[in-house]
C-alpha positions as CSV (number, residue, x, y, z in Angstrom):
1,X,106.9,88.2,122.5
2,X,104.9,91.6,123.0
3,X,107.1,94.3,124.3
4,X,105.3,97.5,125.7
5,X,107.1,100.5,126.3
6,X,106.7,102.8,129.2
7,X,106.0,106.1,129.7
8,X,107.5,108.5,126.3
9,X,109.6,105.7,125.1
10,X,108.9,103.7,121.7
11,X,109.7,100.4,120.4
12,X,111.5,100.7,116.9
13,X,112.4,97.6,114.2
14,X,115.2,98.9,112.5
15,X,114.7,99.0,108.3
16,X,117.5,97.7,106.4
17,X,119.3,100.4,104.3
18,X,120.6,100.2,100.8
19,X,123.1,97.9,100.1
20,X,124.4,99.7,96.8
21,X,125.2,102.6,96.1
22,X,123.9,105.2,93.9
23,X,127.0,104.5,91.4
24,X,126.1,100.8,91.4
25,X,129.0,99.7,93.7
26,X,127.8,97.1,96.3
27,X,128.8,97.7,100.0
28,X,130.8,94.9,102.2
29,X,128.9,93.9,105.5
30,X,132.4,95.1,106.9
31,X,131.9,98.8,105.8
32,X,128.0,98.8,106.5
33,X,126.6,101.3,109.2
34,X,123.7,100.7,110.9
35,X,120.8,102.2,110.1
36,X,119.4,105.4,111.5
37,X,115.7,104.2,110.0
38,X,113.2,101.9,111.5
39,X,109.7,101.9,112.0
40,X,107.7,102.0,114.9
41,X,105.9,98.6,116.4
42,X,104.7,100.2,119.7
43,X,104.4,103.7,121.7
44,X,104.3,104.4,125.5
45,X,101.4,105.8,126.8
46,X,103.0,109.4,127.3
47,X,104.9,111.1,129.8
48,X,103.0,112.6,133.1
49,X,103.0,116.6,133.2
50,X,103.9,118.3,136.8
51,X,100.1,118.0,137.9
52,X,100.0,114.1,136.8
53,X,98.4,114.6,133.9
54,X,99.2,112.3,130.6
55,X,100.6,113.7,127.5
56,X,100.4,112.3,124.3
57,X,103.1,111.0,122.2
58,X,103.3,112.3,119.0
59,X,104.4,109.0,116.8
60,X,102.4,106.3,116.3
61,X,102.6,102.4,115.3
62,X,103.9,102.0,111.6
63,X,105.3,105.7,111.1
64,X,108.6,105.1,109.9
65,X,110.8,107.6,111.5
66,X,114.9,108.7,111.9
67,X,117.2,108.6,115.1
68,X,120.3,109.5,116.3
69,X,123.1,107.4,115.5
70,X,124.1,107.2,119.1
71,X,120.1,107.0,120.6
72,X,118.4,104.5,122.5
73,X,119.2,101.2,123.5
74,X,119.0,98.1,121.4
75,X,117.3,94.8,122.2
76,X,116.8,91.5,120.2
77,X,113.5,90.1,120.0
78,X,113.5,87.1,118.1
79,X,116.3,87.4,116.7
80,X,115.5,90.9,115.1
81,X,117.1,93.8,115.8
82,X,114.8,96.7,117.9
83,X,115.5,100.2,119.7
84,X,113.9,101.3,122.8
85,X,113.8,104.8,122.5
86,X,112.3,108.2,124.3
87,X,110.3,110.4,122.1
88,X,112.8,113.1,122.0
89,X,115.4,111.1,120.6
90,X,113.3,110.8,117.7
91,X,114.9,113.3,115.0
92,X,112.0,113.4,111.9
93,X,108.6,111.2,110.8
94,X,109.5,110.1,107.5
95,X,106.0,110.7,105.1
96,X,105.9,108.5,102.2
């Protein structure tokens, strides 16, 4: 299924986050959070300006990026787990 966002929103598959810790202690799916991590599978075509003029989004497909825990709205698509989000709920572009 191809979704495509509209306007300054973005499509976002979450990434899976660690599921030990740094002291080797494995975490329970009961005390897991989800992650604030995905990466980005498709961008908007911008918002429109006062005069109707397009601006650009600043992410692109495949930057992996962080979010608020409380931003966007999730969706399934084929049975994976996604975020529609707007651009300003975006909080960093990771760089690897």
């Amino acid at each position: 299924m191809k979704v495509r966002p509209l306007n300054d929103r973005v499509l976002v598959k979450r990434v899976a986050e660690e599921e030990k810790t740094q002291g080797g202690l494995y975490i329970p799916d009961s005390a897991k959070e989800k992650p604030a991590r995905g990466i980005i599978v498709s961008v908007g075509a911008g918002r429109r300006d006062d005069d109707g003029n397009r601006i650009a989004v600043d992410v692109k497909a495949g930057d992996q990026v962080l979010f608020g825990k409380y931003a966007g709205t999730e969706i399934k698509l084929e049975d994976v787990e996604h975020m529609i989000l707007k651009e300003d709920e975006i909080l960093a572009v990771i760089d690897s």
